[in-house]
N, C-alpha and C positions, 0 to 999 in steps of 0.2 A: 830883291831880298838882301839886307845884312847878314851877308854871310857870317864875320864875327858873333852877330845876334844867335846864327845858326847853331854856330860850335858850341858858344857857350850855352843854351837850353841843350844842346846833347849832352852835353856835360851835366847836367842837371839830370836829363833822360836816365843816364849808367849811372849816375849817384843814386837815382831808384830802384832801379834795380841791384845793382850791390847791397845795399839797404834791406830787402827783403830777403838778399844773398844770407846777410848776416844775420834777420832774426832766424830764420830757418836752421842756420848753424847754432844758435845758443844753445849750448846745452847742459842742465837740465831746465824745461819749462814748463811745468805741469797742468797737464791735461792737451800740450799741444805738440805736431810731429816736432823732433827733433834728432840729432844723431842715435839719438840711448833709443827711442822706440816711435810710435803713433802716438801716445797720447791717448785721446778718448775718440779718437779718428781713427775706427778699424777699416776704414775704406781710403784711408790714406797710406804714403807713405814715404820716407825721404824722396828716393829716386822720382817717384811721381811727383814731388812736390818741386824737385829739380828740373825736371820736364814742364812745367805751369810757369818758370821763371825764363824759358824761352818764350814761350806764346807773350809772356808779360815784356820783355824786351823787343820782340819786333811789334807788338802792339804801340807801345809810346814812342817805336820809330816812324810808324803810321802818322798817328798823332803829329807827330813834329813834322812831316811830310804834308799833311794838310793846313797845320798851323803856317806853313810858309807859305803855302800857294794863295793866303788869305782868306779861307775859306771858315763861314761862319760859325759860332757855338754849337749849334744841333749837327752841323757834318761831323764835328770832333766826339760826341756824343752817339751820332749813330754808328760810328766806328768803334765806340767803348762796348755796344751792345753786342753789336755783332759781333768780335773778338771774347766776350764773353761766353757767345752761343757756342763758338769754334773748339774755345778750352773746354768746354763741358762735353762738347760732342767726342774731343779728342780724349780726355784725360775720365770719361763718363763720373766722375765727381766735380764739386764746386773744390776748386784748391784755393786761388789767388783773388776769389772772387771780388770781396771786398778792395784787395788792394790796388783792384787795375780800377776802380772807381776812385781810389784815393790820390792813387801815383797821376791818373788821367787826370783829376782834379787839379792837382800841384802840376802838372808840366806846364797845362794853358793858362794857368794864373803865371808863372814865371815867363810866357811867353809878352804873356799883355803887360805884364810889371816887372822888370827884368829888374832894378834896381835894387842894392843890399837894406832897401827900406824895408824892418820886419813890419811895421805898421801899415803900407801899403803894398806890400804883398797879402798881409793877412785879409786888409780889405777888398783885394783883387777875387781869393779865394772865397770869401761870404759872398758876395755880388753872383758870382759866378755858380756858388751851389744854391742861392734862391733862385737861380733862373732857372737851373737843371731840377730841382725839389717842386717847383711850380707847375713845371709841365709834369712832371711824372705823380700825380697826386694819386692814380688809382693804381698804382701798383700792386701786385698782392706778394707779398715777402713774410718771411720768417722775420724778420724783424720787424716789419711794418706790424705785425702782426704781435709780436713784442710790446710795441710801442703803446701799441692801444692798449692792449691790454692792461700794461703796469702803468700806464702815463708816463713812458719812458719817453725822452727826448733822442738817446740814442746818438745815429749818426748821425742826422739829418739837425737837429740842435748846434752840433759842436762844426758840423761845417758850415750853416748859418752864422755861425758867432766867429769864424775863423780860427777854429782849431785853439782855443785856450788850454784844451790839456796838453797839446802837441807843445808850444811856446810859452806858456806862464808854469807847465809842471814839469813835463819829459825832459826837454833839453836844456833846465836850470838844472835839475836832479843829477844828470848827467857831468855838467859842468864840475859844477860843486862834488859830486865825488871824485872822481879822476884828479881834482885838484888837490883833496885831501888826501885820498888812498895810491895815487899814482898807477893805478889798476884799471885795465880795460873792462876788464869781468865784472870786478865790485861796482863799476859806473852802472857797466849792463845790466847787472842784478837789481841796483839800485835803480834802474829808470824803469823796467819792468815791474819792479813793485808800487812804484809812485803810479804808473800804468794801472796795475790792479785795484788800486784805490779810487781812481779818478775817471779812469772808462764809463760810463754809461752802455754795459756791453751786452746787446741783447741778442745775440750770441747765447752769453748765458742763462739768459733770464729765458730764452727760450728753451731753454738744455732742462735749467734748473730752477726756474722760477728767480721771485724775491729772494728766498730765504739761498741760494746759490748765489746769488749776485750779493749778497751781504758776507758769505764766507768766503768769499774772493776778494772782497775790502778789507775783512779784519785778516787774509793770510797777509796780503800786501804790507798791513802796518807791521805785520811778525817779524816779516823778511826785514824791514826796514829797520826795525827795532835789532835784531840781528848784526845786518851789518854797520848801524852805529857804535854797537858795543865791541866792533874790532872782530867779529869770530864770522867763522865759514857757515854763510848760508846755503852752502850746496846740498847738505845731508838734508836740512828742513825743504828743501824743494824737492829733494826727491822722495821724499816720502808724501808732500803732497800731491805728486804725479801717481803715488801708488792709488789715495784716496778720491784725486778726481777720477781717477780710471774707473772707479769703482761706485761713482755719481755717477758715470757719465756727465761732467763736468768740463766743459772746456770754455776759453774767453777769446775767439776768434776777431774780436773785435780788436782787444790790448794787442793781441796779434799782428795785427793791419798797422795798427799806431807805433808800434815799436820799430817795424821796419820802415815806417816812414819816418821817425825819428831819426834812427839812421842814417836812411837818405839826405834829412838835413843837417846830418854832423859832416858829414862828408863832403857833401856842396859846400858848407862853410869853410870846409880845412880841418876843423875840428878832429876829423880822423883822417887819415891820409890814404889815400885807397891802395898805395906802394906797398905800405906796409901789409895790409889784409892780404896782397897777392903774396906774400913772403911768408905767410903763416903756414905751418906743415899740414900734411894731408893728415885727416882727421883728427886734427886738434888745433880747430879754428880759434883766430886770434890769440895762441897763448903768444904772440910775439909782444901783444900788447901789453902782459903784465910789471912790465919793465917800468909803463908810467909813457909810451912811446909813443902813443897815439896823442896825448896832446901838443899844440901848437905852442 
């Protein structure tokens, strides 16, 4: 085993998880847990949602534990399930659910493609979720269930295709504001909304059908529109946290994608993980408003 190969996919491991660290801290994100409340998840809640990001870190220590021994796709796979069964038995809700299929996804692709090639990671990661989508074809899921119903592509599309909202929307969105605004928040808000637009999240479309999945598009463009015009999009998020609460409206999906946008700002440098550790207790990342988190 390369050991150097070792270090750095753990490095990659706690860039996933800090990543999820961080969406879970944004705060406001309407209809989803955060500091201010649950969201439209009264069976959630921070602390428990804090507790789901341990099982998620010694899960992709797992992962990386069998990725070394050389042990094939379906071991690294029947490990994602079972740690799935473990958090739910533990935490008796789905928390992290999606994101230990996502973060899983992303550690074995960086395992097998370690190189800063975005085009041959992205095709490590499609290879690798039609081999996992293949075998699991009878699933029965709330979102498989989605899927059919609306002709939603969903996750199973965007990890086939290598993640094009994660890499041609999130983390340009991302870029491009911090560079303009010099603001951790306005990027954050700003890729969270390019998020709500571009998600296929059936999440909500099983919450809320179509016509939910289309008022989470056009909030998205609001927010955007928002913070192009230079003004505080925080008041418009919070009042549409008041109205998804009251849809029952949430996008667990954009959820999943934001924390793993994260995770690859962080792998890259792009945000520096020094800095997040230096952010005061409960008032995460205001260190970054400074403009400090770019490279």
């Amino acid at each position: 085993m390369n050991s150097l190969h070792f270090t750095e996919t753990d490095r990659f491991a706690a860039a996933l998880v800090t990543g999820a660290r961080m969406e879970l801290c944004l705060t406001p994100k309407p209809g989803l847990v955060d500091l201010a409340d649950c969201g439209s998840h009264p069976d959630l809640s921070f602390s428990r949602m804090e507790l789901s990001l341990n099982f998620l870190a010694r899960y992709l220590h797992e992962l990386l534990l069998s990725l070394a021994a050389g042990e094939p796709f379906p071991c690294q796979t029947s490990i994602g399930m079972r740690c799935e069964n473990e958090m739910l038995a533990a935490l008796g809700t789905n928390t992290h659910k999606g994101y230990l299929f996502l973060s899983g996804l992303f550690l074995v692709a960086r395992w097998h493609e370690p190189s800063d090639d975005e085009r041959s990671f992205r095709r490590a990661i499609a290879s690798l979720a039609g081999d996992f989508f293949d075998r699991q074809r009878d699933m029965a899921t709330n979102g498989r269930q989605a899927r059919v119903r609306y002709g939603a592509g969903g996750i199973v599309h965007e990890a086939r295709s290598g993640f094009p909202t994660l890499f041609d929307e999130a983390l340009p969105v991302y870029r491009e504001t911090i560079g303009r605004y010099g603001s951790f928040m306005t990027a954050s808000f700003a890729m969270l909304a390019r998020l709500m637009q571009t998600v296929e999240d059936t999440t909500t479309l099983h919450r809320c059908g179509a016509l939910g999945l289309a008022r989470m598009k056009r909030d998205g463009r609001q927010i955007e529109r928002i913070i192009a015009a230079g003004d505080d999009c925080v008041p418009f998020l919070k009042a549409l946290n008041r109205e998804y609460i009251r849809m029952n409206l949430t996008m667990g999906g954009v959820a999943d994608m934001l924390g793993l946008s994260y995770g690859c700002l962080i792998a890259s440098g792009a945000i520096r993980e020094e800095s997040l550790q230096a952010a005061p207790p409960q008032t995460p990342f205001s260190c970054f408003d400074t403009g400090r988190a770019q490279t």
